[in-house]
Each structure stands twice: as structure tokens, then as C-alpha cells.
C-alpha atoms as one frame of an Amber mdcrd trajectory, in Angstrom:
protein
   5.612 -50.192-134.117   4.528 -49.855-130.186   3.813 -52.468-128.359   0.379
 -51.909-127.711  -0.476 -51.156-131.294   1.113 -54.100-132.144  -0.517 -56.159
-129.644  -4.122 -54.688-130.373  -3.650 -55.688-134.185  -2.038 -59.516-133.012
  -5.034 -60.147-130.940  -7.742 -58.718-133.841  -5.742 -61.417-136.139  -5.815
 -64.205-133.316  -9.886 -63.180-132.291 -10.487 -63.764-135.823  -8.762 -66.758
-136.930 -10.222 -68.529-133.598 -13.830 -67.844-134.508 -13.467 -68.527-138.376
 -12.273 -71.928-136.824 -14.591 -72.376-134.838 -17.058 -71.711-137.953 -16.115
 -74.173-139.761 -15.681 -76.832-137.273 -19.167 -75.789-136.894 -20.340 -76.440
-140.390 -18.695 -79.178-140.759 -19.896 -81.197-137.468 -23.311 -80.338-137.980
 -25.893 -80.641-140.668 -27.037 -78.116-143.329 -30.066 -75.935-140.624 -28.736
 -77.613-137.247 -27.477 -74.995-136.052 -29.677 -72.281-136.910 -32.737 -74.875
-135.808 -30.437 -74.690-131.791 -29.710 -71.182-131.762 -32.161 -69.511-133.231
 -34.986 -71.584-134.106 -34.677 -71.166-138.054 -34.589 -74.488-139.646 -34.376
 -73.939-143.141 -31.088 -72.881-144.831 -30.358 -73.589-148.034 -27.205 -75.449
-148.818 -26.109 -72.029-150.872 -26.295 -70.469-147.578 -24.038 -73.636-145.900
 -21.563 -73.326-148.799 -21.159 -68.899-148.959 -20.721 -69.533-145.045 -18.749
 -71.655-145.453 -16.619 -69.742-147.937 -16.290 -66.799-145.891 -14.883 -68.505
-142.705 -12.086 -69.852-144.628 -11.707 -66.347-146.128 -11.661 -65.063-142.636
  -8.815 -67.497-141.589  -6.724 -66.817-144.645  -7.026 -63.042-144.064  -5.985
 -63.777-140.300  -3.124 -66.309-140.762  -2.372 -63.370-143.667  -2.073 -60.268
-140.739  -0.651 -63.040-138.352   2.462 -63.667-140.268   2.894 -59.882-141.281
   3.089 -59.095-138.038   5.394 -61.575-137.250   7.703 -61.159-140.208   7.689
 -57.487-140.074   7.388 -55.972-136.324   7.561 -59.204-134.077  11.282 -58.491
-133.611  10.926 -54.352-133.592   8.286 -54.788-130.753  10.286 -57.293-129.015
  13.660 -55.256-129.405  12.142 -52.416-127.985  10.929 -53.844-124.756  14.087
 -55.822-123.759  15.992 -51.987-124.595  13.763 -50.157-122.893
């Protein structure tokens, strides 16, 4: 894989495992509607909505962690070979 491919694809995977962190550190620091009530002046949010946002940030940082360690396993050492050969 080239370098910058691989690099493009590593920081996707990093960009989204950082803000599906972020997401739930979110949810979990701050009451159900918080949020929404600072950012966008929406107060009411159901607790379905907390708990299906919820899910899908954790979704989002399995998938990451997921394209994270493929990378690693499978073209970390290609891409790295490469650039110390030339």
C-alpha cells in the first residue's frame, strides 16, 4: 500500500475514534438534553435518543479501533519497509 493511501485511511480511523470518544465522554458527563439545551438550544431529548447516541459512538469506536488494527497488522510494516528502502 503507498504511504499516503495508507496514511489518509490511518488518520480517517484516528479522526473517528477521537470524536466517538469524545461522544461519549460527552454523554456520559452530562445529563440526558444538556448538551443540546448549550449548543443548540433544544432541551428536550428523550432518553431513547441518549441511549441510540449513545450506541452509535461506541459503534463508531469499534469500527475505528477495527480499521486501526487492520492497518497495523496488515500494511504498517509494507508502508514502513518501503520508506526506509526507498
Amino acid at each position: 500500500m503507498k504511504k499516503e493511501l495508507y496514511e489518509m485511511l490511518m488518520a480517517s480511523a484516528q479522526s473517528d475514534k477521537s470524536k466517538a470518544l469524545l461522544t461519549l465522554d460527552l454523554l456520559s458527563n452530562h445529563p440526558v438534553g444538556s448538551i443540546a439545551k448549550a449548543y443548540s438550544g433544544i432541551g428536550d431529548h428523550s432518553t431513547t435518543d441518549f441511549y441510540n447516541n449513545a450506541e452509535e459512538a461506541l459503534k463508531t469506536l469499534v469500527d475505528a479501533d477495527d480499521r486501526i488494527n487492520t492497518l497495523t497488522k496488515y500494511f504498517d510494516k509494507t508502508v514502513h519497509k518501503k520508506q526506509i528502502n526507498g
